[in-house]
C-alpha positions in Angstrom: 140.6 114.7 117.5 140.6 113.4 114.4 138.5 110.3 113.0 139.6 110.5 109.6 135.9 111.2 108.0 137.3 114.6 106.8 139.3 112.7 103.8 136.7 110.3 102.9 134.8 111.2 99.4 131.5 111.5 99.0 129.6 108.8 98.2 128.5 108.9 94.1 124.4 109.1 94.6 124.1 107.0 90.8 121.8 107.5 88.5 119.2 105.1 89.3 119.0 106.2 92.6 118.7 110.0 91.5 115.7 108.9 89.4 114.6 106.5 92.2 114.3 109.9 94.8 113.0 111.9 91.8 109.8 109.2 91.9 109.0 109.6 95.7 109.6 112.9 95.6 107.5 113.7 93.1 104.7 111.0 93.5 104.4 109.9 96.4 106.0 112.2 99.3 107.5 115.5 99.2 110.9 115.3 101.0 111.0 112.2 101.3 113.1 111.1 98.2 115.4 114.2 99.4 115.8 112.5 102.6 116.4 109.0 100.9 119.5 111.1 99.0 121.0 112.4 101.8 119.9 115.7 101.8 118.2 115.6 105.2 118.2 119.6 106.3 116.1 120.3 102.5 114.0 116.9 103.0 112.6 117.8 106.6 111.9 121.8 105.4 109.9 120.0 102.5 108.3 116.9 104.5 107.2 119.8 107.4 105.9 121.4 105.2 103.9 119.2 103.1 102.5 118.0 106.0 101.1 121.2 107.5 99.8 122.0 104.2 98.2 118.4 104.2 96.6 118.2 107.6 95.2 122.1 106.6 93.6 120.6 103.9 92.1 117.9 106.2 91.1 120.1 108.1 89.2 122.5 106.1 87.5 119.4 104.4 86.6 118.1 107.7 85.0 121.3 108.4 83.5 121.9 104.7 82.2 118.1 104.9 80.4 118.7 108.3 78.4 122.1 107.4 77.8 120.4 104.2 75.9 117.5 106.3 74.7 119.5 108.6 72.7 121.6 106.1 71.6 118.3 104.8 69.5 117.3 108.4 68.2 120.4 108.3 70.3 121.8 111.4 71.7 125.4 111.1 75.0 125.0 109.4 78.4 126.5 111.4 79.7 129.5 109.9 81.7 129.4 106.7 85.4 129.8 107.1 85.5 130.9 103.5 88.2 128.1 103.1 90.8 130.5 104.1 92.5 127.3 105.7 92.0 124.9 102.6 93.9 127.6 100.4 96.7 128.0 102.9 96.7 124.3 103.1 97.1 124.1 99.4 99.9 126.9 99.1 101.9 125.0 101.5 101.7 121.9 99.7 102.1 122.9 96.6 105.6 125.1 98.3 106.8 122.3 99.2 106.2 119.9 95.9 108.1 123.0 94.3 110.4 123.1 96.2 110.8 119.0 96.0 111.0 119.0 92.4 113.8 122.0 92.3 116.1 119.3 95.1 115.0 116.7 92.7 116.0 118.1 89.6 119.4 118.9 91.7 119.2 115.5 92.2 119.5 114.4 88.5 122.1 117.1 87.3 124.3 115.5 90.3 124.3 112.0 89.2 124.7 112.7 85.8 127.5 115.0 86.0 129.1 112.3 88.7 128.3 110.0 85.7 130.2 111.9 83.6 133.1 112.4 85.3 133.7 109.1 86.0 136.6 107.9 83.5 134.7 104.7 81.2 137.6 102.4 81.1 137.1 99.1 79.5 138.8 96.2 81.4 142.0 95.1 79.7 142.3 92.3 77.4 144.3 89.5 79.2 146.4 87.1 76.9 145.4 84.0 76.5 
């Protein structure tokens, strides 16, 4: 069956839009700018991961935060994790903002290169 999608081009991604995903990515949400290009497979590796590694580090503040004001009423303190889960927490973030910035630097070469192959034809000059 064919529906005729095989011989349709890829859409250009544009420059703007390459530096728009480079932003979020970057600043605001691992994976997210990835998914906002199209790249949806890489995006959901890097959003999963970002957010385990975030919700670890929640987690292991939650934790650190209660001893911490537990010790503070004078009650005996839970036993220290050692923050075992904080520094996994951080390792998996910081993966996946690595790993972000490598599909967001893709990003860029992509649109300039689709940029540069783009023939700059002026418009012709129409007699008046």
């Amino acid at each position: 069956m064919n529906t005729g999608e095989e011989n349709v081009p890829p859409k250009i991604l544009g420059q703007s839009k390459a530096i728009y995903c480079f932003v979020v990515n970057q600043l605001a949400t691992p994976g997210l700018g990835s998914i906002i290009a199209k790249r949806t497979v890489v995006g959901t590796g890097q959003l999963i991961l970002a957010l385990v590694g975030f919700f670890m580090i929640m987690s292991w503040m939650f934790k650190y935060f209660f001893s911490m004001a537990q010790t503070q009423i004078g009650e005996p303190a839970p036993e220290n994790s050692s923050g075992s889960m904080g520094k996994w927490g951080l390792i998996f973030f910081g993966a996946s903002w690595a790993w972000a910035l490598v599909t967001s630097i893709s990003l860029i070469r992509q649109a300039r290169n689709e940029f540069a192959g783009q023939q700059q034809v002026p418009p012709p000059i129409a007699p008046k």
